[in-house]
N, C-alpha and C positions, 0 to 999 in steps of 0.2 A: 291455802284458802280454807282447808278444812279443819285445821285444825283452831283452836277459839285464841283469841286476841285479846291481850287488856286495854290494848289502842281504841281511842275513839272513833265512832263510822267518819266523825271530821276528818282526822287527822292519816289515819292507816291509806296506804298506798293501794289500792286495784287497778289491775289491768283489764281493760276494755274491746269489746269487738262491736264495731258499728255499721252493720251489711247496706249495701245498696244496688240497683244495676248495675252492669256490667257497660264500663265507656262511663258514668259517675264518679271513679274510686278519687279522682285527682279533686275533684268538686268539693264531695266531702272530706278529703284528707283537709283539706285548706278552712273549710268551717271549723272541722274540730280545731286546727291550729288558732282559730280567730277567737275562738273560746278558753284558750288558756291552759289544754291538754298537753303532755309531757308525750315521749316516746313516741311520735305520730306516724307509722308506719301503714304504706300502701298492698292492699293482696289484694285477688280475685275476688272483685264483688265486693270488697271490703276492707276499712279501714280499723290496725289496732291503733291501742293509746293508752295511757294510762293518769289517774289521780283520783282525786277521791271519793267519797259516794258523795259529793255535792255536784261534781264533776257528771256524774252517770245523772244524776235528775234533771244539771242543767242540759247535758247531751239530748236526754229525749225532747226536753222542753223548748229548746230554740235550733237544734237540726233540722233543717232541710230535704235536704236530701238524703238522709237516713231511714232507713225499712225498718231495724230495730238495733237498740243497746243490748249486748250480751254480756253479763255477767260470768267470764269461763272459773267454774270451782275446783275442777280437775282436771288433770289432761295425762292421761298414763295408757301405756301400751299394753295390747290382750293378745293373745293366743286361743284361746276360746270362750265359749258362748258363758259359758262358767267364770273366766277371768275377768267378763265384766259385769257380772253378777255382783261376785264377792268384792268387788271393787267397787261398783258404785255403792252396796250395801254398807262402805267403810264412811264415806261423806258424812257428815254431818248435818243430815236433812234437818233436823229437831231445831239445828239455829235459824233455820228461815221460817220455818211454817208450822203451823200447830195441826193437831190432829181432828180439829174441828173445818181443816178446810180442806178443797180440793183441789186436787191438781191431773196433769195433762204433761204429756211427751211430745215434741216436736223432732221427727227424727230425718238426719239426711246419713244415708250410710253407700255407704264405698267399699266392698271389703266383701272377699269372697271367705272369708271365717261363717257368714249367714248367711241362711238360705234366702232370708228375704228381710226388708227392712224392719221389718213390724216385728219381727220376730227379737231382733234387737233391742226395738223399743218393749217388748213388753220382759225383757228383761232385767232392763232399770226398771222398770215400774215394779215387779217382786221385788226388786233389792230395796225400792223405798216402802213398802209395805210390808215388806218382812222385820226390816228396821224398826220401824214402829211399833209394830205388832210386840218382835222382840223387848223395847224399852221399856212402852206403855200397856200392853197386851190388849191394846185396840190400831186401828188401823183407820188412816186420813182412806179418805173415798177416790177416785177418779169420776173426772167430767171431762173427754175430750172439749165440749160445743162451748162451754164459761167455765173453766177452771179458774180457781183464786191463784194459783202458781203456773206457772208455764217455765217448762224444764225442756232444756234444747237440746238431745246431743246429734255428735255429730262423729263418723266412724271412717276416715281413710285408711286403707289400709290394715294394719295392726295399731295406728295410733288413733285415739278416743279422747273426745273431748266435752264434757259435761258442765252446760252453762246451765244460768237462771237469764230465763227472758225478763228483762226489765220493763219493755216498751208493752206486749199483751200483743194486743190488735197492732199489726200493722201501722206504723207511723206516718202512712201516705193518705191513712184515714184520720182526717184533722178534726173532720166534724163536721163540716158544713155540707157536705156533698145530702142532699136532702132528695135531690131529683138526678135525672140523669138520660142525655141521647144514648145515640147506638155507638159502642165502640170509644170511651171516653178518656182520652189520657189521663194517667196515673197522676196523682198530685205532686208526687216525690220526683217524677220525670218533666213533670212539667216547671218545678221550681230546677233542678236541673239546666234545662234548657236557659232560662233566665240567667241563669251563672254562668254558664260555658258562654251564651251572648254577650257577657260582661255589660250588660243594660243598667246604667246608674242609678236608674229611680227616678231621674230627673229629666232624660226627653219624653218628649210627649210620647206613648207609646200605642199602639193601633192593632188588633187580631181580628183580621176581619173574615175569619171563620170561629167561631167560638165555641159551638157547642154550647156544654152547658155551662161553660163558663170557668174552666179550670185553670187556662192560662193566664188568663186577666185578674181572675180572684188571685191567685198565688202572685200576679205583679203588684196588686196593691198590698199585697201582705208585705214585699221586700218592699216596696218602697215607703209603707209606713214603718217600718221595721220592726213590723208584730209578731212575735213568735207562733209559729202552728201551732205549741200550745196552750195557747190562749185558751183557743177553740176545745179544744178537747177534753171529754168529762173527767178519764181518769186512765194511767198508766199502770202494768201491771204492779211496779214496786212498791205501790202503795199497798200492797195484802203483806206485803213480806217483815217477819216479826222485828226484823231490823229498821222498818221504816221510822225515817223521824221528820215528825209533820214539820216541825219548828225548821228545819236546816231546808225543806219544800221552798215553805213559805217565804225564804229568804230570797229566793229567784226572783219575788214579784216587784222587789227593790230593783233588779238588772235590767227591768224591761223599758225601754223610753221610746213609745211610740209617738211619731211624729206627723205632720201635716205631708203630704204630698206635692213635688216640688212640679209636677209637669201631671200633664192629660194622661188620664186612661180611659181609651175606647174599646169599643168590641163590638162586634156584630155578626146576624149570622141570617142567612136566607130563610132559614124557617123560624115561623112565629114562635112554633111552641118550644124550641131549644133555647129563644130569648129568655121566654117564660120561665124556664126552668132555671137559668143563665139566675134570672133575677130574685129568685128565690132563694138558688143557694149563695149568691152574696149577700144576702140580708144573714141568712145565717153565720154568714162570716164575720160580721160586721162590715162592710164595705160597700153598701151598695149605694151610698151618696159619693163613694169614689172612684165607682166604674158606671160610663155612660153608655149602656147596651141602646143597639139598635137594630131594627129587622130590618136589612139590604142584602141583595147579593152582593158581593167583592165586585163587580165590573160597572154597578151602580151608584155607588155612597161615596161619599168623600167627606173624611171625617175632619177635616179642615185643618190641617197642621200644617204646620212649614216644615220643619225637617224630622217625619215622623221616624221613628223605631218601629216596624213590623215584625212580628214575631209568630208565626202561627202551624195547625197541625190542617193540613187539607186532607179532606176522602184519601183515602188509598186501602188496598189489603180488603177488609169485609165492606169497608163502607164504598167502593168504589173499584170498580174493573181497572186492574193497577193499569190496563195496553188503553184508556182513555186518554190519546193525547190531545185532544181538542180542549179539554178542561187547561189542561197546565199547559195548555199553548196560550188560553184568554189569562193564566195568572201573569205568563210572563209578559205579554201584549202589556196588559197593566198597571205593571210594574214599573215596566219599560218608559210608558208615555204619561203617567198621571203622578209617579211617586220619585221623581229626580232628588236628589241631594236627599236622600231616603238609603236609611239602611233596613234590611230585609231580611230576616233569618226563616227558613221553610224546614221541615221534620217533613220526611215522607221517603218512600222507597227511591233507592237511585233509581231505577226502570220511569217512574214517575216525573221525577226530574230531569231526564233527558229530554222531556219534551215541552220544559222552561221555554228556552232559548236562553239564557244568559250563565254567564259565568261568573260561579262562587268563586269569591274572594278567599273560600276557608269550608273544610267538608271536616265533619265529626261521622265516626261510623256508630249507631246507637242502636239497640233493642226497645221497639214499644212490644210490648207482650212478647208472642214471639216470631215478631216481624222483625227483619234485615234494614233500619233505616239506615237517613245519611240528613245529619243536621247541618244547613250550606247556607252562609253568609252571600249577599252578593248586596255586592256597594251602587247603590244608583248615584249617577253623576249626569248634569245638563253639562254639554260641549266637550271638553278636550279628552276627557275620558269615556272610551267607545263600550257599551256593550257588544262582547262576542258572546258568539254559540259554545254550548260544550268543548 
């Protein structure tokens, strides 16, 4: 990858890394494969793959459940602090970036060769300022807080892996998040959720905790089937001297967003997280397709027949996880007002032991760094009985 190509950025082959939560990796293997990606292989936290750089714009552009696209340019084994000095200093930084912009290290390191991680990072960081220095006899700047380049590496062991972040910001940041409660699930966990649900798009769907509205906004998103980056102003790879607007622009041909075949509700006890709920679906575009409403869950009925439930209740900071009186009234609920209703609940097991009913299906999942458990439970009137745990 470092060395220069006569191929065009069309046509020449890259391999890809597309990070996400951990209990996600099968979610996103399967988006990428939906998109058209070669070699789609599963790891920790993340999915490889490989094709072309239209492949890598359309990957940030219509993923889901993706944190960020990585670009790896090298990956070679060090012995010491020096071996990856003079190694990263061989790259070919000068084909991505000019010395009129800045850049930035993202470093995860593993590897008792440094004393600490930073120290690593600021050893690529000489080797590309020395580069430059050496070529040009000036030197690109560093901006940890907005750099125009964002350089990932990543150190287990003795083996060394030096990507170009493609995505910048975080991908879970779509854009519309404007306002926000306490404690708000991730957008990339919260579309997540919708896919491990296997939710069509098409039944009516109901979260009758919402917050600020992240689970509902991300359902009207799949179920118009608008890409997150609709929303979003701009990715890193568009600084990089490789970029080409014209093969971008060709994405906006793949997008075919469509009408909504079923209801999306949401609602949430407090006023002001409606408020906010409503504000950032406007920025989403969606908020003629989600109908918020301020109710408690044990009060509202949002009138469906056979609604799809999907939602994140208090638990961990926002709620004393040993409260079983609350998820005793969810399953009370559930139990007697949402029959021929499917139900999917995010929340600590500890939490959910004091349901009363039994998941048809448990997902073990991290929100931040809470221990959930994602649990299906099928409501049925008559022959099929709700049991306890």
């Amino acid at each position: 990858m470092a060395q220069e190509s006569d191929k065009t950025e069309k046509s020449e082959r890259y391999k890809f890394v597309a990070t996400t939560f951990a209990g996600l990796e099968n979610v996103l293997a399967q988006e990428i494969l939906e998109l058209g990606a070669d070699d789609v292989r599963v790891g920790l936290r993340a999915v490889c793959f490989s094709g072309d750089m239209k492949m890598m714009y359309r990957a940030n552009y219509f993923l889901r459940t993706a944190l960020r696209v990585l670009l790896p340019v090298e990956t070679f084994k060090i012995r010491s602090a020096d071996d990856l000095y003079f190694k990263s200093k061989n790259i070919f930084w000068e084909k991505y970036f000019t010395l009129d912009q800045s850049f930035a290290i993202h470093h995860t390191v593993f590897s008792n060769l440094f004393r600490n991680s930073m120290f690593a990072s600021l050893k690529v960081k000489d080797a590309i300022v020395d580069r430059f220095r050496q070529k040009f006899q000036k030197r690109p700047s560093v901006d940890p807080r907005n750099p125009d380049i964002h350089v990932n590496l990543h150190i287990e062991n003795d083996v060394c892996t030096i990507s170009l972040d493609s995505s910048g910001e975080s991908l879970h940041k779509r854009g519309y998040r404007v306002g926000q409660t306490e404690a708000p699930i991730n957008e990339v966990l919260a579309a997540g959720l919708l896919k491990i649900s296997e939710w069509d798009g098409c039944q009516d769907f109901f979260d009758p905790m919402c917050g600020s509205g992240t689970i509902a906004i991300e359902a009207a998103l799949l179920a118009t089937n608008t890409p997150p980056g609709v929303i979003r102003e701009r990715f890193a790879f568009q600084k990089w001297k490789t970029y080409k607007k014209d093969l971008f622009m060709e994405l906006m041909d793949e997008i075919n967003i469509q009408e909504p075949k079923g209801k999306i509700v949401a609602s949430d006890i407090a006023r002001q997280a409606i408020s906010i709920a409503l504000k950032n679906a406007e920025a989403a575009g969606v908020e003629r397709i989600v109908d918020f409403k301020v109710s408690g869950f044990e009060d509202f009925d949002p009138g469906m027949e056979n609604p799809f439930l999907l939602f994140n209740p208090p638990y961990g900071e926002r709620l004393n996880a040993g409260n079983a009186e609350f998820y005793s009234m969810v399953g009370e609920r559930l139990k007697h007002h949402y029959t021929n209703a499917t139900a999917w609940i995010i929340s600590t097991p500890e939490c959910l032991k004091s349901i009363g009913l039994k998941p048809s299906r448990k997902v073990s999942l991290l929100n931040g760094d809470i221990n959930c458990s994602f649990r299906k439970y099928e409501l049925y009137q008559g022959s099929k009985k709700l049991q306890n745990n």
